[in-house]
C-alpha positions in Angstrom: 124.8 104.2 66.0 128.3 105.8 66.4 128.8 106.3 70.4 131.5 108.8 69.6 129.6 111.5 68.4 125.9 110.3 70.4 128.4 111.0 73.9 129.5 114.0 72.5 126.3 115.3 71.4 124.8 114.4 74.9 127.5 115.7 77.5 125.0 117.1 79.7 122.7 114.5 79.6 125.4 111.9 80.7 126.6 113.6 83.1 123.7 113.9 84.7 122.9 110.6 84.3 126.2 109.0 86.3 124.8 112.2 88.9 121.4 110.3 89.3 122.6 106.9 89.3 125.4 107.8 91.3 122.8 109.5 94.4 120.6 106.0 93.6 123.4 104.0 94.5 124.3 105.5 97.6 121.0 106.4 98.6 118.8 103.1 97.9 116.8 104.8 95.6 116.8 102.0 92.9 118.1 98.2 93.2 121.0 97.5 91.2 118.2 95.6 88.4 116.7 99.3 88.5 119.8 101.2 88.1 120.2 98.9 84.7 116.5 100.1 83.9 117.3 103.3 84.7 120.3 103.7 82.3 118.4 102.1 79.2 115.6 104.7 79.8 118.2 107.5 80.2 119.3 106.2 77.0 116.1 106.1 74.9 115.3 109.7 75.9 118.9 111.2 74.8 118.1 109.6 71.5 115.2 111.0 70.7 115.7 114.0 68.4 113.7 116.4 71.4 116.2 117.3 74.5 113.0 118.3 76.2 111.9 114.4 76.8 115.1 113.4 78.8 115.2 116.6 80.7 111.1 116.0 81.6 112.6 112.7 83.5 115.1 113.9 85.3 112.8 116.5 87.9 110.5 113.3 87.5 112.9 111.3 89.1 114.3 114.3 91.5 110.8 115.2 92.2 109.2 111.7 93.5 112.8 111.5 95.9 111.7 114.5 97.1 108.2 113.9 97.9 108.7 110.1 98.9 111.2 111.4 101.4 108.3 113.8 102.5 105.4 111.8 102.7 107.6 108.9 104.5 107.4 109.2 107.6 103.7 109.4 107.9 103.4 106.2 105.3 105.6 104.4 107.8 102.7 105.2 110.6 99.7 104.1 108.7 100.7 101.5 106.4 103.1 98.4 107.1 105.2 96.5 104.6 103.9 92.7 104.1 107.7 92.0 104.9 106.9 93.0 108.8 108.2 96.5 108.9 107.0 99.6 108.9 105.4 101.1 105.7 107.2 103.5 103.6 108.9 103.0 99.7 112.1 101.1 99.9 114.7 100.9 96.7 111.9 100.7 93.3 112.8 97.9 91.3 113.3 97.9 88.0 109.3 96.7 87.0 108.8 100.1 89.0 111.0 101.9 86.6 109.8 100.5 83.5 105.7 101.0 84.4 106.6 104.6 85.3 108.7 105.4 81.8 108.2 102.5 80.0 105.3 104.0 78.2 107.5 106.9 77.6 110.3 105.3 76.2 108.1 103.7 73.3 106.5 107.0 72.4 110.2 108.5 72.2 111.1 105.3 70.2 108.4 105.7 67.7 108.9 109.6 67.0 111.9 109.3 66.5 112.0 106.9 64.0 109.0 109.0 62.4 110.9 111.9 62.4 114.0 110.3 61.0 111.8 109.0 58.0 110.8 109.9 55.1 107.0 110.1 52.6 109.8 108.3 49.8 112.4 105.7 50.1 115.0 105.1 46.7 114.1 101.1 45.8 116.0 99.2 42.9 113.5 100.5 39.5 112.2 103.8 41.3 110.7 105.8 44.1 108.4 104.3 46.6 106.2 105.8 49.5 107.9 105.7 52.6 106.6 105.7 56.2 105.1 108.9 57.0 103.0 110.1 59.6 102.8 113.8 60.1 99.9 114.2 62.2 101.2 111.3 64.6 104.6 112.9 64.8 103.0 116.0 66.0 100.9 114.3 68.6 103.4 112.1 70.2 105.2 114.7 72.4 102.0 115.7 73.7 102.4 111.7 74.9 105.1 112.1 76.5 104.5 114.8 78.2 101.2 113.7 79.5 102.7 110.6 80.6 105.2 112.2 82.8 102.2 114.7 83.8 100.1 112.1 84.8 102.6 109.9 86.4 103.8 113.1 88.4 100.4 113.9 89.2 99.8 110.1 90.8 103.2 110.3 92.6 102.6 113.6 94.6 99.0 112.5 95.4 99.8 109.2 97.4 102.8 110.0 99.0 101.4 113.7 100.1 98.1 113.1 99.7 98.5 110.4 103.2 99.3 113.7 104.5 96.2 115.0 104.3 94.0 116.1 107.7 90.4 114.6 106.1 90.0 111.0 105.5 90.1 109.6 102.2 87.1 108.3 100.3 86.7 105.6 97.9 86.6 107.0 94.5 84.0 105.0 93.2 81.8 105.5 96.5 82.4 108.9 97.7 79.9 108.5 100.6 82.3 105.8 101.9 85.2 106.6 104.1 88.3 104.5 103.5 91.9 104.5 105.6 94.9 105.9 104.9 96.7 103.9 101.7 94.0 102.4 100.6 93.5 102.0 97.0 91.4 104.3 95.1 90.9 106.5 97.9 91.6 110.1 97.5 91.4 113.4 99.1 90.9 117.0 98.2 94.3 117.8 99.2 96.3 114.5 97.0 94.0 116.3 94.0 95.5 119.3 94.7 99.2 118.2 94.8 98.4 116.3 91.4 97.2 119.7 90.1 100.5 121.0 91.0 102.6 117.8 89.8 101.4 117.9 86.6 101.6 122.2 86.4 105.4 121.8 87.5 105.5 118.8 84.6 104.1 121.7 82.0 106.5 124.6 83.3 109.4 122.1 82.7 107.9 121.3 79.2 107.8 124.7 78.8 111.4 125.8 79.8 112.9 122.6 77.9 111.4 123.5 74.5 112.1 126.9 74.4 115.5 126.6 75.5 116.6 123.7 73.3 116.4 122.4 69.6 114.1 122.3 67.9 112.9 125.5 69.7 109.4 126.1 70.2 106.7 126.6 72.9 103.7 125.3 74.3 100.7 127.3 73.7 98.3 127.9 75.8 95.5 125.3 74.5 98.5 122.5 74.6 100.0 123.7 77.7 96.4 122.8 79.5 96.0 120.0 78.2 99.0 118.2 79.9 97.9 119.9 83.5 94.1 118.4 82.7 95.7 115.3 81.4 98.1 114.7 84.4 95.3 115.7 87.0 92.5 112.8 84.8 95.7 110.3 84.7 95.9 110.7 88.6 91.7 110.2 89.1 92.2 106.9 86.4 95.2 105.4 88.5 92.3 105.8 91.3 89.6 104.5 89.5 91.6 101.9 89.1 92.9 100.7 92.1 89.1 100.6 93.3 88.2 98.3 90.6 91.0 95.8 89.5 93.5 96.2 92.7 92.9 94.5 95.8 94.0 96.4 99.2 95.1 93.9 102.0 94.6 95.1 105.6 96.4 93.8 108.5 93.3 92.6 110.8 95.1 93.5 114.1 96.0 97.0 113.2 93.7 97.8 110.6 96.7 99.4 108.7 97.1 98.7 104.9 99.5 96.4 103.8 101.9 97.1 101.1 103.4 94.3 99.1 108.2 95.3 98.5 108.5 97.0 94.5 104.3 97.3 94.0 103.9 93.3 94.2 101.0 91.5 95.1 100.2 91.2 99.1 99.9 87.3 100.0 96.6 86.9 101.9 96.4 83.5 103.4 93.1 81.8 104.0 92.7 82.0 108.2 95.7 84.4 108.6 96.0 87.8 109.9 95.3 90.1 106.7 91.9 90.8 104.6 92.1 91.0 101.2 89.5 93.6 99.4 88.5 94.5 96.0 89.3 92.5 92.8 92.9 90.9 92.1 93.1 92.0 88.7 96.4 94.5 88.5 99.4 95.0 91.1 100.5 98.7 91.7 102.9 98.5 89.3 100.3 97.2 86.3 98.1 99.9 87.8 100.7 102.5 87.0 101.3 101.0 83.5 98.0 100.9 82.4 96.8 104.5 83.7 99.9 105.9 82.1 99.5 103.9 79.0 96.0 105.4 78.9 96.1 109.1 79.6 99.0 109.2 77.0 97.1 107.7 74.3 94.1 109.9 75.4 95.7 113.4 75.2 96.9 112.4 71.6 93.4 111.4 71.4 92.8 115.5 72.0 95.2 116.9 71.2 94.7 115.3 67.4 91.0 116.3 67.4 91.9 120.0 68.3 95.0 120.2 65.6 97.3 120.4 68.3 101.1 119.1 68.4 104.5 120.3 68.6 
């Protein structure tokens, strides 16, 4: 690839870029291995051939500061770090980065290439059929756009949802009460902030594809389907964390303990935290996989109902 004319042809999006990596740096919103993440994901979505998928990541981005910064205060109050301070996201590392776009950024990847492609490719003595996949290519926005829906949608829901003035249930056994940061508990209110997550996601769909080439819109059917999608991604990241992610809670406080980037929580045998629930997936795997899923489920749909961009 030429950079000359790809750095022409993306002016905007660069700039923006050295905006967002430049407020990282100085803020501690991503460690320098996550600013590096950062950039190659930036990168993959200028590529693709749809301006709407890069400008989907920046509010992402924009939109978790925001609601991190929010929800801090309180998260520092009822959870605790396994480092020994107080609870609360630090700098997100660059595993963070990749399970929240990774997913993304090989959905972008592969329409791409599909829409750079053609059904025939010239071979020495003749034509020959080429890769083409014209049903995917018309399912795999609806992807990514689900992805960042859903991932949205889990974001607003656990750093507002500790906001929330009832006390969370287990998701798996709503009769059973559960504290504050424990996963796969939920509230009515962290629903309703993913409801509006993965609405905002939509309306930003929205705006970016009618105001950029190839122009086009979201219809109505489509348009619900990535608010649905964001809001089941969000109840699947919980479903999860009940089932294949342990919650460690400090004995003495009762307070959940929250391991630096997503990692795994050391529980020693005798010590001072209680480990609960399967090992299976750390936050960060937990994030992958639910992402992975509703993306792959809402082309699932969206290909049943002959819907696409």
């Amino acid at each position: 690839m030429d950079v000359s004319p790809f750095a022409l042809a993306h002016i905007p999006q660069i700039s923006a870029t050295i905006g967002l990596v430049t407020f990282a740096l100085a803020k501690n919103k991503l460690t320098p291995a996550g600013i590096l993440t950062a950039i190659a994901v930036a990168i993959i979505h200028m590529a693709s051939p749809y301006p709407v998928f890069f400008w989907l990541l920046v509010p992402f981005f924009l939109l978790g500061v925001l609601v991190t910064k929010i929800g801090h205060d309180a998260k520092a109050r009822l959870t605790q770090s396994s480092t020994g301070s107080s609870g609360g996201e630090g700098a997100r590392s660059a595993v963070q980065v990749f399970c929240n776009a990774g997913g993304a950024c090989v959905l972008i990847v592969l329409h791409a290439w599909l829409a750079s492609s053609s059904p025939f490719m010239s071979q020495r003595g003749g034509v020959m059929p080429g890769i083409h996949a014209p049903q995917l290519q018309r399912v795999l926005p609806i992807g990514v756009m689900a992805h960042y829906a859903a991932v949205a949608a889990d974001t607003f829901g656990s750093e507002l949802g500790i906001l929330a003035t009832s006390t969370p249930v287990l998701i798996t056994a709503p009769w059973k009460k559960v504290p504050k940061g424990t996963n796969g508990g939920v509230t009515i209110e962290g629903l309703a902030y993913g409801f509006l997550a993965s609405s905002l996601i939509t309306i930003i769909a929205q705006i970016g594809i009618g105001n950029a080439s190839p122009f086009g819109s979201l219809d109505i059917p489509t348009g619900i389907l990535i608010i649905v999608s964001g809001v089941v991604g969000s109840l699947l990241d919980s479903v999860l964390g009940a089932t294949v992610q342990a919650t460690v809670t400090d004995k003495g406080s009762g307070k959940v303990v929250e391991g630096p980037g997503g990692q795994r929580v050391k529980v020693l045998e005798g010590g001072t935290r209680v480990q609960l629930g399967r090992d299976i997936l750390t936050n960060n795997g937990v994030n992958f996989t639910m992402a992975a899923l509703t993306s792959m489920g809402a082309m699932a749909v969206a290909y049943a109902l002959d819907l696409g961009l």
